[in-house]
C-alpha positions in Angstrom: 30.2 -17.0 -26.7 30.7 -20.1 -28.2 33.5 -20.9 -30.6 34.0 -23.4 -33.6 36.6 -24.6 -36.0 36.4 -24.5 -39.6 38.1 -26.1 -42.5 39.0 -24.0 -45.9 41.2 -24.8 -48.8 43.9 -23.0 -49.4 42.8 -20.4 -52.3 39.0 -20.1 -50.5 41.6 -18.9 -47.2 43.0 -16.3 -49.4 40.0 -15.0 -51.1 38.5 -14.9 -47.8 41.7 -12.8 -46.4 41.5 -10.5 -49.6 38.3 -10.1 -48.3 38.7 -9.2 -44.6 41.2 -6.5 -45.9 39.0 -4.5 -48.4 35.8 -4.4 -46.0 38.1 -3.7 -43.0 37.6 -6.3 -40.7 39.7 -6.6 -37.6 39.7 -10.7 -38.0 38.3 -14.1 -39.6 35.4 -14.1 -36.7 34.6 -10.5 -37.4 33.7 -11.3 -40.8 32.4 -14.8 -40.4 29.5 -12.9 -38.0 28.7 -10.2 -40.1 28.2 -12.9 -43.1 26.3 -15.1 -40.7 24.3 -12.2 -40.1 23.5 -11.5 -43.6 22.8 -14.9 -44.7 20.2 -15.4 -41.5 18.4 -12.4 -41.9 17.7 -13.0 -46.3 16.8 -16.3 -45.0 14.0 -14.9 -42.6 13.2 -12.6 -45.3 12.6 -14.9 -47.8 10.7 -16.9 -45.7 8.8 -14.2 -44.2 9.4 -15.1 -40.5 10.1 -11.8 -38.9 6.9 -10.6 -38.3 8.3 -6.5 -37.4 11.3 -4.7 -39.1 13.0 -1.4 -39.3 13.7 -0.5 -42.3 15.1 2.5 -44.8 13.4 3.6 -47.8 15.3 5.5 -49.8 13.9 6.8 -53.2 14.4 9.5 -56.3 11.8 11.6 -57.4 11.6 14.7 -60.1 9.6 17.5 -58.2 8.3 19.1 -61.2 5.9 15.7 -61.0 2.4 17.5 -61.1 1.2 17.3 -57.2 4.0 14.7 -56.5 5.1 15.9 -53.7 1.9 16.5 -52.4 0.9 12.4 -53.0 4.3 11.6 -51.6 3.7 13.7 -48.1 0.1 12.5 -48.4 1.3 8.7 -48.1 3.9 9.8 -45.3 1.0 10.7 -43.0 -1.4 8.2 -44.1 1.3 6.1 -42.0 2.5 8.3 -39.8 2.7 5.0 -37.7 5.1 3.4 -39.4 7.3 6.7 -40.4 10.1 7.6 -37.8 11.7 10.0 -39.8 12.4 11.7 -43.3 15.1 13.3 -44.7 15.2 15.4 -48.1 18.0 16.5 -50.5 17.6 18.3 -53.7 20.3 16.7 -56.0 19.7 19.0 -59.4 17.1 21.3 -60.8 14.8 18.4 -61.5 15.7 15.6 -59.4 15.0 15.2 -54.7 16.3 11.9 -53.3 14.0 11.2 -49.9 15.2 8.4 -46.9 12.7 7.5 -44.5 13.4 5.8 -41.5 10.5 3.2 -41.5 9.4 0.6 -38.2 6.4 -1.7 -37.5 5.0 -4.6 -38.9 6.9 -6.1 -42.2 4.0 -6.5 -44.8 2.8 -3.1 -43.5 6.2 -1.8 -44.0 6.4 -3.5 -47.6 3.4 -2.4 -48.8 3.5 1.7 -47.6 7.0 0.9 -49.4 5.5 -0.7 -52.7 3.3 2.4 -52.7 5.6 5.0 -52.3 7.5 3.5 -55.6 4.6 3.0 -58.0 3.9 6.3 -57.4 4.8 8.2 -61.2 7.6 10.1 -61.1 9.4 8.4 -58.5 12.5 6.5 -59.4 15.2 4.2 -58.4 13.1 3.3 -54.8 15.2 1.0 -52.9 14.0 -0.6 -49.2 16.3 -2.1 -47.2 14.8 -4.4 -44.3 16.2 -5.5 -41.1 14.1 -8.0 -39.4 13.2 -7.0 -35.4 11.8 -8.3 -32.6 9.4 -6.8 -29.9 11.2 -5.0 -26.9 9.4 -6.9 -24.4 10.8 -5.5 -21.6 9.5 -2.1 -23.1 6.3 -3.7 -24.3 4.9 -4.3 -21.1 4.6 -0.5 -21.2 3.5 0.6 -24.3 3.4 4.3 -25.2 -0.1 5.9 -25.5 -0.3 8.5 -27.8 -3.7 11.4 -28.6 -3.5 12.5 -31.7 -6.0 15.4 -31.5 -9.5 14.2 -31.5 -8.1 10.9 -33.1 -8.3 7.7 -30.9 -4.9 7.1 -29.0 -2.8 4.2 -31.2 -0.2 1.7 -29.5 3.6 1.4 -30.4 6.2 -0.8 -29.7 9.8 -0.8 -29.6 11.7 -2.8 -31.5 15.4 -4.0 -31.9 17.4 -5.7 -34.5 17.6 -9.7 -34.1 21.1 -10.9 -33.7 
């Protein structure tokens, strides 16, 4: 671990302290991480240099949408390879919120994302990336899966960059 020393004016030292406090940070370093963190990974974002993510999808939807539901599970298993997981709550007579639990390549990820959002009837679709890289220790042996008469596709693992 390496460690540095930086300067702050008085007030920005409080603001900062105020701040520690209401997110529940244990110390200065702590925080200073998880902001580094932050700031590195919009940065790759923006400049589109993490080439794999996992990512959360999270959206609203009114089921009485004619066949909604039905378009919604048809884009799920049109990319079944990018789809972990899905979870489903009804929140009122009208309105389901959905999560899925999304991994593999970023503009593949973005776009089965961008998809699931223009669809009509769904609203308030939020994605929230977090840039990965390839397990390559795990790589080396990718996982072969049949499904049914289909050809056998290729996975990798991933894991969050620092």
């Amino acid at each position: 671990m390496e460690r540095f020393t930086i300067s702050l004016d008085t007030e920005l030292a409080r603001e900062f302290d105020r701040l520690i406090l209401e997110r529940g940070y244990r110390n200065r370093s702590e925080a200073i991480r998880d902001i580094l963190r932050g700031q590195l990974e919009q940065l790759r974002q923006t400049k589109e240099q993490s080439r794999h993510c996992i990512a959360n999808l999270s959206y609203i939807y009114n089921h009485h949408e004619r066949d909604l539901a039905e378009r919604l599970i048809g884009l799920q298993h049109d990319h079944h390879n990018l789809t972990v997981a899905t979870m489903h709550a009804h929140l009122d007579h009208e309105h389901c919120i959905e999560s899925a639990i999304l991994r593999g390549p970023t503009a593949e990820v973005t776009r089965f994302a961008d998809a699931i959002k223009a669809e009509r009837g769904v609203r308030h679709g939020q994605l929230n990336l977090i840039s990965a890289d390839v397990d390559n220790r795990r790589a080396a042996i990718a996982h072969v899966h049949a499904h049914g008469n289909a050809h056998p596709y290729r996975h990798v693992h991933l894991k969050p960059k620092n």
